[in-house]
C-alpha positions in Angstrom: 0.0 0.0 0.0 1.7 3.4 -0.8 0.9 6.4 1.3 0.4 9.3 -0.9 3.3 7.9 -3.1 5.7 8.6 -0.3 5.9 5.4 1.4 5.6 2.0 -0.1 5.0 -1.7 1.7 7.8 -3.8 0.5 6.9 -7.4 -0.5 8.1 -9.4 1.9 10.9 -8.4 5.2 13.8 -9.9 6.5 13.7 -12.8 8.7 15.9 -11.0 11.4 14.0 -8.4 13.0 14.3 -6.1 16.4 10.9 -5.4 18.1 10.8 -2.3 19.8 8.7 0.2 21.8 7.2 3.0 20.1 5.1 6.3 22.6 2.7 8.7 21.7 3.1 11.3 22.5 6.7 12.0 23.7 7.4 12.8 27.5 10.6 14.9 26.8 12.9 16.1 24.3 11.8 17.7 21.0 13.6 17.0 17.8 13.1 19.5 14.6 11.0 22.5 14.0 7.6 20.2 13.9 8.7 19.3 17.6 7.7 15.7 18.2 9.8 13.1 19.0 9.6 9.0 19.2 12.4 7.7 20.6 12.3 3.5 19.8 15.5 1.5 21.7 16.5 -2.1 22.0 17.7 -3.4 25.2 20.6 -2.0 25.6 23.3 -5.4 25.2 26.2 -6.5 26.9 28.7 -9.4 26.1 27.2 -9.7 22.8 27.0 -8.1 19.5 22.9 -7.6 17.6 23.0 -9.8 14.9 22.6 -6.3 12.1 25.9 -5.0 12.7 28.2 -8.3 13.2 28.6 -9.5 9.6 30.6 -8.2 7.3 28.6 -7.6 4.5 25.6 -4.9 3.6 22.6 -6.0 5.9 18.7 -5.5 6.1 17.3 -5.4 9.5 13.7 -5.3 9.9 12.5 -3.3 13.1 8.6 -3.6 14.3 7.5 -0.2 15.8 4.7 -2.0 17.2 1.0 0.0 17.7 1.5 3.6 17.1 -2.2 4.5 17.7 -1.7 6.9 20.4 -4.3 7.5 23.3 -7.2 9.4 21.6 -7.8 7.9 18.5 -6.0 9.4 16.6 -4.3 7.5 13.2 -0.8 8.4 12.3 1.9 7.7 10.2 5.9 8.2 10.1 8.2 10.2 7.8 11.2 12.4 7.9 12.8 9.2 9.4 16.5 9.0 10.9 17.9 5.8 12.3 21.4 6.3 14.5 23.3 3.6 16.3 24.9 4.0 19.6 28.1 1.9 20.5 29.7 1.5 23.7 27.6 4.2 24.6 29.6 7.2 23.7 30.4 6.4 20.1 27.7 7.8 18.0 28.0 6.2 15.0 25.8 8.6 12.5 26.2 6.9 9.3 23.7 4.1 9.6 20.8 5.5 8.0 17.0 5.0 7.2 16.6 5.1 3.7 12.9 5.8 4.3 11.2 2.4 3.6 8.7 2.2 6.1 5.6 -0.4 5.8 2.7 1.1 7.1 -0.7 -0.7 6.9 -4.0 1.7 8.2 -6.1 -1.8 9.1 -3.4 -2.7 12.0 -2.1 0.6 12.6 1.7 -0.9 12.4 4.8 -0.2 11.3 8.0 -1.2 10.2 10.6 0.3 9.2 14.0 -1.5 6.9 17.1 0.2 7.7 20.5 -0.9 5.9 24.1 -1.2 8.0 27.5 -2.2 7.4 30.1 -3.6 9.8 31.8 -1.6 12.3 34.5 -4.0 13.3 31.4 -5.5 15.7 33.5 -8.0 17.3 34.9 -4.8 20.0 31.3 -3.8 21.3 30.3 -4.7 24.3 27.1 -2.0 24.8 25.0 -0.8 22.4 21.4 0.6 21.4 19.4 2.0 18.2 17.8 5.3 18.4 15.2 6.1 16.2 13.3 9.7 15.7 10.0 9.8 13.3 8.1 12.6 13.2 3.9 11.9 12.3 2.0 13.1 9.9 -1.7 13.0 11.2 -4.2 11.4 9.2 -5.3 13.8 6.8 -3.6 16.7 8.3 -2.0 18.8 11.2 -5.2 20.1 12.3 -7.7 17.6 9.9 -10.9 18.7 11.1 -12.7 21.6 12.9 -11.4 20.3 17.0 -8.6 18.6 15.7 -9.8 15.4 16.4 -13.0 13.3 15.4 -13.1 13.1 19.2 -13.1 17.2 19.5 -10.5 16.9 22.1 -8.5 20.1 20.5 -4.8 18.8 21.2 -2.7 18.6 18.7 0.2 16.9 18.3 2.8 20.0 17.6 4.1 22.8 19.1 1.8 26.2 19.4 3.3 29.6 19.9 6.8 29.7 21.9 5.3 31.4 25.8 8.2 34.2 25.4 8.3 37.0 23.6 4.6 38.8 25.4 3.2 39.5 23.2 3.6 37.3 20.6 5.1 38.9 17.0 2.5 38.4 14.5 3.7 36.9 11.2 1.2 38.0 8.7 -2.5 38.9 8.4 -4.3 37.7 5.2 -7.0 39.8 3.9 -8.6 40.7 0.7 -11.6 43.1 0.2 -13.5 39.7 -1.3 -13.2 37.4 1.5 -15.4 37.6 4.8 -14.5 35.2 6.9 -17.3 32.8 8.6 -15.8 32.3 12.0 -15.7 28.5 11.2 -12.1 27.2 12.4 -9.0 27.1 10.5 -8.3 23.5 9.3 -4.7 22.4 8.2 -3.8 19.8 5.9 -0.9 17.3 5.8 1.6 19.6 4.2 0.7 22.7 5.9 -1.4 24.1 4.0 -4.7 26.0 5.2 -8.4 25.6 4.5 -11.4 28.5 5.2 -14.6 28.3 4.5 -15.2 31.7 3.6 -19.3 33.7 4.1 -19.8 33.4 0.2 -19.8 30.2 -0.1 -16.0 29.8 -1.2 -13.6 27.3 0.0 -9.7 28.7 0.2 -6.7 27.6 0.3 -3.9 30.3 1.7 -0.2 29.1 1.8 2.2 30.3 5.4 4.7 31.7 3.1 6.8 32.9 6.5 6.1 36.2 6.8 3.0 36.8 4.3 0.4 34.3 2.9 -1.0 33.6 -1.0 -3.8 31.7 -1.9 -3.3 28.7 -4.1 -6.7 28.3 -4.6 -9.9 29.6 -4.3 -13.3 27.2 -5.0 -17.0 28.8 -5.1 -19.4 26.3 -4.2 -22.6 28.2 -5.1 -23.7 27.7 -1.7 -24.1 29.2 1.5 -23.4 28.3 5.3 -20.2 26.7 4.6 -18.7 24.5 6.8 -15.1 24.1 7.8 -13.9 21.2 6.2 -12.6 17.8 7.4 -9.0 16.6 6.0 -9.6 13.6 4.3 -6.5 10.8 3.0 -4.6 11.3 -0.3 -5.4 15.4 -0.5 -9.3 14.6 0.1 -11.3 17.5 1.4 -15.2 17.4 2.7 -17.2 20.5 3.2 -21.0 20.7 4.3 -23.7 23.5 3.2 -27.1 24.0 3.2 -28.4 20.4 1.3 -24.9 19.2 0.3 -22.0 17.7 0.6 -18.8 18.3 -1.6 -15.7 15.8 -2.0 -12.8 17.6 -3.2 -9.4 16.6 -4.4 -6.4 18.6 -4.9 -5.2 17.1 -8.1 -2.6 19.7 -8.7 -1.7 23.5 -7.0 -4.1 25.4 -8.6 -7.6 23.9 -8.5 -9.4 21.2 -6.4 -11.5 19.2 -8.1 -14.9 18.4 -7.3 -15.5 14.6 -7.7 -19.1 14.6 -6.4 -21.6 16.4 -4.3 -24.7 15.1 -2.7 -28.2 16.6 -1.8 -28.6 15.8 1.8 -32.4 17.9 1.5 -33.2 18.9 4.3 -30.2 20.0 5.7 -29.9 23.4 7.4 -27.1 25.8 9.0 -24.4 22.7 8.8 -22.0 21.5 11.7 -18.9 21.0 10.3 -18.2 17.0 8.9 -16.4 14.3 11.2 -14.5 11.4 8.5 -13.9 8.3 9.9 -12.0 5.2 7.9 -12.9 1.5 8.6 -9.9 -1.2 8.1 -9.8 -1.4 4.2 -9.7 2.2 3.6 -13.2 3.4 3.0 -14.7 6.7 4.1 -17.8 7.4 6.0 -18.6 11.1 6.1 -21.0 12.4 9.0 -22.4 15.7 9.2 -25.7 17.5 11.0 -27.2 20.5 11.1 -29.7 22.3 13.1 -32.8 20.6 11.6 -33.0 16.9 13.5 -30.9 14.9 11.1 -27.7 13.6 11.2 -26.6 12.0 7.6 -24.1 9.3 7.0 -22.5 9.5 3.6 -20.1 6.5 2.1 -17.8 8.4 0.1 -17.5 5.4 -2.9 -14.6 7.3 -5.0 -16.2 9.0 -8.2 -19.7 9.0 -6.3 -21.4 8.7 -3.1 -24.2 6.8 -1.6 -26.3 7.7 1.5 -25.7 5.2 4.2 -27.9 6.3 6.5 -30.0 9.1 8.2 -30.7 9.1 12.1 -33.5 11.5 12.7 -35.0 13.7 15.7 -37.7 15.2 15.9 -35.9 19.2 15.7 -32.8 21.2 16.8 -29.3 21.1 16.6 -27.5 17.9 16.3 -23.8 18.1 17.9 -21.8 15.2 16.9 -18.4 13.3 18.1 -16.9 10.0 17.4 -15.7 7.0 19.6 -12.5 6.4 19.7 -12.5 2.9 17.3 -15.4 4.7 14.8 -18.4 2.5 15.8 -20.5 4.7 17.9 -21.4 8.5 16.8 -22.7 10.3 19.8 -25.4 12.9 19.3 -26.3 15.3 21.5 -30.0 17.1 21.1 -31.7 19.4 23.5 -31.4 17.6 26.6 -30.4 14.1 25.8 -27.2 12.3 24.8 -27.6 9.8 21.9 -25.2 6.5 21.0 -25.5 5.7 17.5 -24.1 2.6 15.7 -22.3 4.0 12.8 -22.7 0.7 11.0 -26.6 0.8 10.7 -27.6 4.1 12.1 -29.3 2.6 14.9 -29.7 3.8 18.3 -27.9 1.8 20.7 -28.9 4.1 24.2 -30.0 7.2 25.4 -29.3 9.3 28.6 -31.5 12.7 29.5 -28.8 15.6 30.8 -30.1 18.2 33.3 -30.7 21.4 31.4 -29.9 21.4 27.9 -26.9 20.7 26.3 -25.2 23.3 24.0 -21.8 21.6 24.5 -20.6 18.7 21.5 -19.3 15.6 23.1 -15.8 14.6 23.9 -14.3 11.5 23.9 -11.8 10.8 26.0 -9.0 7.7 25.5 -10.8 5.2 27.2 -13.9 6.3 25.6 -15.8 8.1 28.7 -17.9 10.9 27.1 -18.2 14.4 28.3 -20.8 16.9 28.1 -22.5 19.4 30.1 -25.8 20.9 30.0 -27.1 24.7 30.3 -25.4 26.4 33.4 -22.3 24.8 35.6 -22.9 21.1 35.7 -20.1 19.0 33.6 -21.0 15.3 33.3 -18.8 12.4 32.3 -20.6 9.4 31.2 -20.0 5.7 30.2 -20.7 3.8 27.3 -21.1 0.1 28.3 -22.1 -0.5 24.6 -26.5 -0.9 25.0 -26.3 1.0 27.8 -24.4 3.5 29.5 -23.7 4.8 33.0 -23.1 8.6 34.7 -19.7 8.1 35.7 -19.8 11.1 37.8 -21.2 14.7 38.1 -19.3 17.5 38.8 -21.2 21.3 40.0 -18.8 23.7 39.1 -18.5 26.6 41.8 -17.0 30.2 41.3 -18.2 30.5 37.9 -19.1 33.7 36.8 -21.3 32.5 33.7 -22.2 29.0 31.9 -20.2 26.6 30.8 -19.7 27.8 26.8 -18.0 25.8 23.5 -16.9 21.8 23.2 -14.7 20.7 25.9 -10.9 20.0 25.3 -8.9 16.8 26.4 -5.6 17.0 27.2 -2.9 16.1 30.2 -3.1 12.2 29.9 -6.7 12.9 28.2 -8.3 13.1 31.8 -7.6 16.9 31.5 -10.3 18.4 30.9 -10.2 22.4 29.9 -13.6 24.0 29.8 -14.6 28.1 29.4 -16.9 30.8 29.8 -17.6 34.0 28.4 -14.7 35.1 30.4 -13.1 32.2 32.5 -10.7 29.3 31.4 -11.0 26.0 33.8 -8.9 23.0 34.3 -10.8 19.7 35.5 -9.5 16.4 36.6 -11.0 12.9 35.5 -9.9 10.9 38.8 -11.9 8.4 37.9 -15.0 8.3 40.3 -15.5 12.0 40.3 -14.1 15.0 38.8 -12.4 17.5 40.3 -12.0 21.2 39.3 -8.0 22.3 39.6 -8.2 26.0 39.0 -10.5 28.6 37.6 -8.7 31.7 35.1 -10.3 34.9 34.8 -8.9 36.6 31.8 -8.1 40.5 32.2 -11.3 42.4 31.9 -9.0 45.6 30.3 -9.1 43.0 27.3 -13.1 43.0 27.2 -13.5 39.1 27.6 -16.5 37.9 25.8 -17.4 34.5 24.2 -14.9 32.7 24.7 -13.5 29.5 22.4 -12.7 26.1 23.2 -9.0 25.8 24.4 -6.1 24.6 22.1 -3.5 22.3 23.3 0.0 21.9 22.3 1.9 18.8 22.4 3.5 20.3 25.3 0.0 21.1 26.7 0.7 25.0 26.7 -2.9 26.3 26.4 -4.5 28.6 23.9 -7.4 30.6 23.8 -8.8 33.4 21.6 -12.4 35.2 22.5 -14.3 37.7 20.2 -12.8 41.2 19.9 -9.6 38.9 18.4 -8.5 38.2 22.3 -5.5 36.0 22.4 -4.6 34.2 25.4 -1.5 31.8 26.3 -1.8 29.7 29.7 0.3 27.1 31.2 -1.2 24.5 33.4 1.0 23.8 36.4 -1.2 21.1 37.9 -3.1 22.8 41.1 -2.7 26.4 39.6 -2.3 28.0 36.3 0.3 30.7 34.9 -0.2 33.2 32.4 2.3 33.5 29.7 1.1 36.2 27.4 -2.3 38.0 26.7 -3.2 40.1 23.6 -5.9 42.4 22.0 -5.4 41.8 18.3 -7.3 44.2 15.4 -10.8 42.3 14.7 -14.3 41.4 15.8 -15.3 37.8 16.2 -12.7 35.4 16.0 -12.7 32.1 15.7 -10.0 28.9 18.1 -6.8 29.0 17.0 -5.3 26.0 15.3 -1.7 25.0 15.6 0.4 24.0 12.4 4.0 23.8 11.6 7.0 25.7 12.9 5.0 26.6 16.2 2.9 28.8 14.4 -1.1 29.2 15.2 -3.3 30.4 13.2 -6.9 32.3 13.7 -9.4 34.1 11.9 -12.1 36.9 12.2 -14.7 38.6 10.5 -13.1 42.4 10.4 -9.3 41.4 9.9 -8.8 38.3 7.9 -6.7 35.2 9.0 -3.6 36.4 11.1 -0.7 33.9 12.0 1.4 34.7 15.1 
């Protein structure tokens, strides 16, 4: 299977193989300017030599990097690939390389990767250990869909904005007199590249050229209420609007092409589209609006085919994925729904107090978390027919409701909620939940309406609020410190999203898109 062209199974691998640990995400160092690091190592040897490095001749050695799934759901794979061998401990030894041939199979979420050796007079080493450093590319993008994740848990799994210099230098802003933004969030593709649904029904893509952006493309749809749009494999893009759904491909750098679009009558004011993959490769594309119905599309490649519709009887439908794909959970005026995505069925349903305006998150081991109108945050289990309240938690010293989708970070029992004008950190301890500390951002910056937090992979927080508010927090555990604040030019705004080179990126309805 190739990846993109990039990466291509080999038919067959050697018979000598080294199996080896492989963590996401990292819990130190940071290699390169996308900052992530996998660090894989044998055991580290002694009184004998690994079978790759003691022959004489050119070698293959096959090494298994195991599951590399990390917590959360989320699918990745490896590139930009360096392989170094350690001897005796203090020799570094840098000229045993990766040649990049990495297997990588999306149905077992493995991978392996063939590095080549020659001999290094073996027969003298006593200790020794392999190193290897991979950086991911997420599937479908650095920030594929409108909370990062089909889970909306908002971390990602790069760097945001450096917490020195305050304020932040601001890279660019992009506007043109033609292009109102929708206050939809940023999404960013596998190379980089950015995607904004735009008010006139227009889908752009704008290039981070450093210090000033150009578009490389620019689609009209003909339709209004654009979504954001979800990141798909191979260069695949899916966007919502009223009655439709588009599948676009970027076939080259100038224009997508549309392969196929389907009436999903009667859809109104679209959420944005969640894309999930089953183990051969196929798409299912889910999207709801505000009028009851939540459509399930099977994208079939030149065409697409309805696979099913779950229906209410009105309102908005807020949607989120489990963590495997098999259960969509709906949320609808005061009730949680669990969906199976393979027939559209209802599997249970729970009533929340009040009414929920909150999406549902999913954290790694698949507990759901909502909240309903005012301060009550619930986290509930899903036992597959039925599901339990895990626990309840009444948020004090609040100053307004709970507001947005929550965000999971820490060891995805973080929770980060807002309000109009308050940033909150809650434990998942398992039986209860526990709220850590409450932020009040500056009122000199006019606080109002809040958006969900953005993590980085070193779970610096990031939070932008209309008026263009720009916030930077880092969670010490039992308190919180702020890093920066900022008033930037603009009205509403919408969460930043995190690419590469630790830049973030946000948008507004006055300004444009500005990248600090």
């Amino acid at each position: 299977m190739s990846i993109h062209g990039l990466l291509q199974e080999p038919a067959s691998y050697p018979s000598n193989f080294i199996t080896l640990p492989f963590t996401i995400p990292p819990s130190s160092e940071n290699y390169g300017q996308q900052a992530f690091q996998a660090i894989v190592r044998t055991v580290t040897a002694s009184g004998g030599v690994p079978t790759m490095i003691a022959n004489d001749d050119f070698q293959e050695t096959e090494f298994d990097l195991g599951n590399n799934t990390p917590e959360g759901g989320i699918n990745v794979y490896l590139s930009n690939i360096t392989v170094t061998l350690h001897l005796d401990d203090a020799v570094n030894y840098n000229n045993v390389a990766g040649f990049g041939m990495i297997a990588w199979n999306y149905g077992s979420t493995t991978s392996r990767i063939i590095i080549q050796t020659y001999n290094f007079g073996a027969a003298s080493i006593t200790n020794w250990r392999i190193e290897v450093i991979a950086f991911p590319i997420i599937q479908g993008g650095l920030w594929p869909t409108y909370k990062a994740t089909d889970q909306n848990t908002s971390q990602s799994l790069f760097l945001g904005i450096p917490i020195s210099p305050d304020p932040p230098v601001q890279k660019w802003v992009y506007s043109n007199p033609s292009f109102s933004f929708n206050e939809n969030n940023i999404v960013i593709g596998e190379t980089g590249i950015l995607y904004i649904a735009e008010d006139g029904g227009r889908l752009v893509a704008l290039v981070d050229g450093g210090n000033s952006a150009f578009v490389l493309w620019d689609f009209p749809t003909g339709q209004v209420n654009l979504t954001s749009p979800a990141c798909g494999r191979d260069a695949v893009l899916y966007v919502g609007s009223n009655n439709a759904l588009y599948k676009l491909i970027e076939i080259d750098t100038i224009n997508p092409f549309n392969e196929w679009s389907i009436n999903l009558t009667p859809l109104t004011n679209p959420f944005p589209p969640l894309v999930s993959y089953n183990s051969t490769g196929d798409a299912t594309i889910y999207i709801s609006g505000q009028n009851g119905h939540v459509y399930a599309v099977s994208d079939e490649g030149v065409s697409a085919t309805y696979k099913w519709t779950f229906v209410l009887p009105a309102g908005a439908m807020f949607i989120g994925l489990s963590n495997d794909g098999s259960v969509l959970y709906v949320s609808n005026a005061n009730v949680l729904y669990s969906v199976d995505t393979s027939t559209g069925l209802l599997k249970w349903s729970r009533t929340i107090g009040g009414v929920p305006f909150s999406t549902p998150s999913v954290g790694a081991d698949g507990t759901i978390y909502i909240y309903g109108v005012g301060t009550t945050l619930y986290a509930i289990t899903d036992n597959g027919t039925t599901s339990t309240l895990k626990w309840t938690l009444a948020i004090v010293g609040l100053t307004s409701n709970l507001f947005r989708t929550i965000s999971i970070g820490g060891n995805y029992d973080r929770l980060y909620l807002v309000t109009d004008t308050q940033v909150l950190a809650v434990t998942d301890n398992g039986a209860s939940g526990t709220t850590n500390w409450i932020y009040n951002v500056d009122p000199s910056l006019a606080p109002n309406d809040l958006n969900s937090v953005t993590i980085g992979l070193d779970g610096t927080l990031y939070i932008t609020g209309d008026y263009t508010l720009a916030v930077c927090l880092t969670d010490n555990g039992a308190s919180v410190t702020k890093n920066w604040d900022n008033q930037l030019a603009g009205g509403f705004a919408s969460q930043f999203t995190i690419g590469l080179n630790q830049r973030c990126y946000l948008g507004n309805d006055q300004t444009g898109i500005i990248a600090l």
